[in-house]
C-alpha positions in Angstrom: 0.0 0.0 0.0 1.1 3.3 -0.8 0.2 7.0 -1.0 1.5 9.8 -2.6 2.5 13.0 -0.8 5.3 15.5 -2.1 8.0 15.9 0.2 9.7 12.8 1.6 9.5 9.0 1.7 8.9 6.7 4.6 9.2 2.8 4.0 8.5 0.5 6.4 8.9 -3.7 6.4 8.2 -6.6 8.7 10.4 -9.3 8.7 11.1 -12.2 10.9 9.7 -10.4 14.1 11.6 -7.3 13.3 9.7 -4.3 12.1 12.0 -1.3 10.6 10.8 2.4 9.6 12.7 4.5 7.2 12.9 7.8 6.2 14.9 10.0 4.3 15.8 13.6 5.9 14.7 15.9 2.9 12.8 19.1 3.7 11.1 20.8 0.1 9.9 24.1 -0.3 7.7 24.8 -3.2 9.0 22.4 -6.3 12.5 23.5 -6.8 13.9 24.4 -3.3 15.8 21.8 -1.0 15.0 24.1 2.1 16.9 21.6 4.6 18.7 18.0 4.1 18.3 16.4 7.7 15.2 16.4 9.2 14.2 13.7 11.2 11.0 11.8 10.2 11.1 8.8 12.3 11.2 8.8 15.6 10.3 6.3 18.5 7.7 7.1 21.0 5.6 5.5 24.0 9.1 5.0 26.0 10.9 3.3 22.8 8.1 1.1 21.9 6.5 2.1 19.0 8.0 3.6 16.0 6.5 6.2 13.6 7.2 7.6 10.4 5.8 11.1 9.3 5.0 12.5 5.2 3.3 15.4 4.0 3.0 18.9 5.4 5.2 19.6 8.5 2.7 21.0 10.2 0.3 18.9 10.1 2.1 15.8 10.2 3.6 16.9 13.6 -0.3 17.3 14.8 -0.9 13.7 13.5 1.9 12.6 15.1 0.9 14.4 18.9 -2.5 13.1 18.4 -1.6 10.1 17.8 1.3 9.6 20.7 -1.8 11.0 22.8 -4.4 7.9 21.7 -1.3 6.0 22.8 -1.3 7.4 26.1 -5.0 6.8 26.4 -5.3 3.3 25.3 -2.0 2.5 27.0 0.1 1.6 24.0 -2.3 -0.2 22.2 -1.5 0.5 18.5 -4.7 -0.8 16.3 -6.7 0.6 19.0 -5.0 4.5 19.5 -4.7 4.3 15.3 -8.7 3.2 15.0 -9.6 5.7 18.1 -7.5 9.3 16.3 -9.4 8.3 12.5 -13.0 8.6 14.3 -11.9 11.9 15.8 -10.9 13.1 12.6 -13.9 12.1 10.6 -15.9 13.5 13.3 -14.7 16.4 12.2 -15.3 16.9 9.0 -13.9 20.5 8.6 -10.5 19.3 9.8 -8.4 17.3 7.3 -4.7 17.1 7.8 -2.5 16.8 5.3 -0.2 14.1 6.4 0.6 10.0 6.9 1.8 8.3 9.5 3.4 4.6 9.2 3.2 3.3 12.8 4.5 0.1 14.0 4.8 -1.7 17.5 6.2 -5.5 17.8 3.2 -6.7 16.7 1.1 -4.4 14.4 2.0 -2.1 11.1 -0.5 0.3 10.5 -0.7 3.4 8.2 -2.8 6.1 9.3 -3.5 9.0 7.6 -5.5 12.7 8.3 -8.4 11.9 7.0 -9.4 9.3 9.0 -8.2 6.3 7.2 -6.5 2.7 9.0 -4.5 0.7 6.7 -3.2 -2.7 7.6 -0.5 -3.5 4.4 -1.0 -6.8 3.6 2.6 -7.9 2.7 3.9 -6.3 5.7 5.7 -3.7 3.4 4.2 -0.1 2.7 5.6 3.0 2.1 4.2 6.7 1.9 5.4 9.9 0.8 6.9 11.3 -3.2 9.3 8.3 -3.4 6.8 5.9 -1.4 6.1 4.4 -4.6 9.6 3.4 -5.6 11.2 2.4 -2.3 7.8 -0.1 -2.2 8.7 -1.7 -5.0 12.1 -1.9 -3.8 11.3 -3.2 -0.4 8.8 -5.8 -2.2 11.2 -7.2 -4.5 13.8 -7.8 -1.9 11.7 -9.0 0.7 10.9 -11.8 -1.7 14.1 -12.3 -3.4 16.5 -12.0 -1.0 17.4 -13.3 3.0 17.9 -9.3 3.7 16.9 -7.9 7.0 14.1 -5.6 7.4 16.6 -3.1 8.4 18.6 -4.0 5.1 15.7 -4.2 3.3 14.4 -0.6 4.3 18.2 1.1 3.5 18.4 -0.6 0.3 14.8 0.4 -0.6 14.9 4.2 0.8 18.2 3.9 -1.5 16.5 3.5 -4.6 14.1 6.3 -3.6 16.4 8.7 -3.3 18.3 7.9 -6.3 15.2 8.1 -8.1 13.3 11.2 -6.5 13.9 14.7 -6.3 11.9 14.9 -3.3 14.1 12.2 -0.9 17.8 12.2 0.0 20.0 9.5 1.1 20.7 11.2 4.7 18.4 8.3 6.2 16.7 7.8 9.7 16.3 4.1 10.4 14.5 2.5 13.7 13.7 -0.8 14.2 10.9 -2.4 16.7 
């Protein structure tokens, strides 16, 4: 499953227990500025537990990301529920649509959730958002079934690709694994 969103790319793949979370550190202004080359878009949360991966507009993707953290706190780290729990907020809203994806993952669950109130489960345990989600997906697919590659491998190799193929993702990478 993927989405597109200008700006970065986020790739995430369960493996063998291991879940890890890429993203590459590329901040865009507009369609022809690199306005900064190492931002962080992954980041663990819920004292180290749970690991999420941000795309689309700062702003709002920091707001997804707190609301999310705060569903966490609520449900006491209980991913599918805190993920299920912030989309009915949001649709009860119907004014407020934020412009942003999180890929979320615990030791057990991968989920995508985006602002508008949508819950994805990938079904291959490989997703990816963002510009270059498309490409480092395909990446991570073909390795995962080709190869005896980590999910940590698999995610640098795939956010590789990305990068070499997007203008909107760098190489300057942000890796966590759960």
């Amino acid at each position: 499953m993927t989405v597109l969103l200008k700006g970065t790319t986020i790739c995430a793949v369960k493996k063998d227990g291991v879940t890890a979370v890429g993203g590459d550190g590329q901040v865009t202004l507009g369609e022809s500025v690199i306005f900064k080359g190492n931002a962080v878009k992954v980041k663990r949360i819920y004292d180290g537990k749970v690991v999420v991966g941000f795309a689309g507009s700062v702003s709002d993707a920091f707001a997804l990301s707190e609301k999310f953290e705060e569903m966490l706190q609520k449900f006491s780290g209980n991913l599918t529920r805190a993920a299920v729990e912030l989309a009915e907020l949001w649709r009860q809203d119907k004014a407020r649509r934020l412009e942003a994806m999180l890929i979320t993952a615990d030791k057990d669950n991968l989920l995508i959730v985006s602002g508008t109130g949508d819950v994805i489960e990938p079904e291959s345990g490989v997703c990816a958002i963002g510009s270059g989600g498309n490409y480092a997906l395909s990446a991570a697919r073909a390795l995962l079934e080709n190869t005896d590659l980590s999910a940590e491998e698999i995610v640098r190799k795939s956010m590789k690709i990305a990068a070499d193929l997007c203008v909107f993702t760098n190489h300057n990478l942000t890796v966590e694994t759960v």
